[in-house]
N, C-alpha and C positions, 0 to 999 in steps of 0.2 A: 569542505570540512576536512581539517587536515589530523590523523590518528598519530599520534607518537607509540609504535609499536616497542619499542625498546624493553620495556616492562609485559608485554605480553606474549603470546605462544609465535616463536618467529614463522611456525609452519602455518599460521592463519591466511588465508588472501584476501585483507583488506577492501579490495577491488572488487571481487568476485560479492563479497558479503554487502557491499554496497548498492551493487546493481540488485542484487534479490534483494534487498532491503525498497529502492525503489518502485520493483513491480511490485513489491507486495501492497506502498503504500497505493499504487497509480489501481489497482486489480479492487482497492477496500474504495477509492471515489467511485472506480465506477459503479461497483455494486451499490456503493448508498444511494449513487445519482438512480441507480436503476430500479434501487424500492421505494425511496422517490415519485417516482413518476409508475410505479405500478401504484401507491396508495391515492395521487392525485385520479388516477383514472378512476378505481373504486370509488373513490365519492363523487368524483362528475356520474358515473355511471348506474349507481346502486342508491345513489340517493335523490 
């Protein structure tokens, strides 16, 4: 994905905001994978 910075704040880092942008997406699969698999356990196990 490419940003045309030209219009926005030149002191921003592109870069830096895309890699936190990354873990934050990679950080929210695994937590869903992970209540997920805590709720499959709850009903194998509680029901």
């Amino acid at each position: 994905m490419s940003i045309d910075g030209s219009g926005g704040n030149l002191a921003m880092d592109y870069d830096e905001h895309h890699r936190t942008y990354g873990g934050f997406v990679r950080g929210a699969k695994y937590l869903a994978g992970l209540v997920a698999l805590i709720l499959v356990a709850m009903a194998i196990l509680l029901l």
